[in-house]
N, C-alpha and C positions, 0 to 999 in steps of 0.2 A: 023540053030542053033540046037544044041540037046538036049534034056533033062538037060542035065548035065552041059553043057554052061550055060544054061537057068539058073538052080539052085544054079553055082558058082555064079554069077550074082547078083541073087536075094541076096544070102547070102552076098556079100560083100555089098550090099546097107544097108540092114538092121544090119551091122555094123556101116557102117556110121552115120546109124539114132541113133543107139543108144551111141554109143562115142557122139556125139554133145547135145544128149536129156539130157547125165547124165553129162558133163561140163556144158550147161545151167541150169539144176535144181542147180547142185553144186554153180555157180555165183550168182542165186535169192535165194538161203537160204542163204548165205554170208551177202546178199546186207539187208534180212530181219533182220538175226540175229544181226550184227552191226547197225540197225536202234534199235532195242529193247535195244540195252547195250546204245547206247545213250539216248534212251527214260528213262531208267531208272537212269540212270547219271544225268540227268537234276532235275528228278524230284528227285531226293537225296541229289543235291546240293541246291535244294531251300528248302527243307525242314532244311539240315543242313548246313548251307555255309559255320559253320566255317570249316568243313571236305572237303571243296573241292579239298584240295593235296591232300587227302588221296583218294577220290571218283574217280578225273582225273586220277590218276594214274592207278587204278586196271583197271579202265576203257578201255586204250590204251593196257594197257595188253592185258587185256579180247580180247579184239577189234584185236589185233595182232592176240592170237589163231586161233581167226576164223578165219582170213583174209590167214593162212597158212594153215591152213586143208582146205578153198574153194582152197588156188591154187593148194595145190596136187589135188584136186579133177579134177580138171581144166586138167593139166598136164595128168591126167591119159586118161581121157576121150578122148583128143585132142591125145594122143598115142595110143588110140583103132583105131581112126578113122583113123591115118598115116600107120598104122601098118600094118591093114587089105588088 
């Protein structure tokens, strides 16, 4: 093997690692940020119940946003790691 075998190599691993490292962070910030919009949904409908249409709804919105910037994030990362 030569130098340069050796260092295509290495290079396309450490793409790999990093496509996969930045789709998994992308999923645990998802998985965080949707715990917090719920966390804070709960505690706004018990404070106000009678606003709970109003609260569930921004809520699943909110809850959508994130839920599509983590799958692009997802999507992109899992296309680093095909790609390379």
């Amino acid at each position: 093997m030569t130098l340069m075998t050796l260092l295509a190599d290495v290079q396309l691993g450490y793409s790999h690692f990093g496509g996969a490292i930045g789709a998994g962070l992308a999923a645990i910030g998802a998985g965080i940020g949707i715990g917090q919009i719920g966390k804070g949904a709960v505690e706004s409908i018990a404070r106000q119940p009678e606003a709970s249409n109003d609260i569930r709804a921004n809520m699943i919105l909110t809850a959508a946003f994130v839920e599509g910037v983590a799958l692009f994030a997802v999507i992109a990362g899992l296309l680093a790691v095909l790609k390379a």
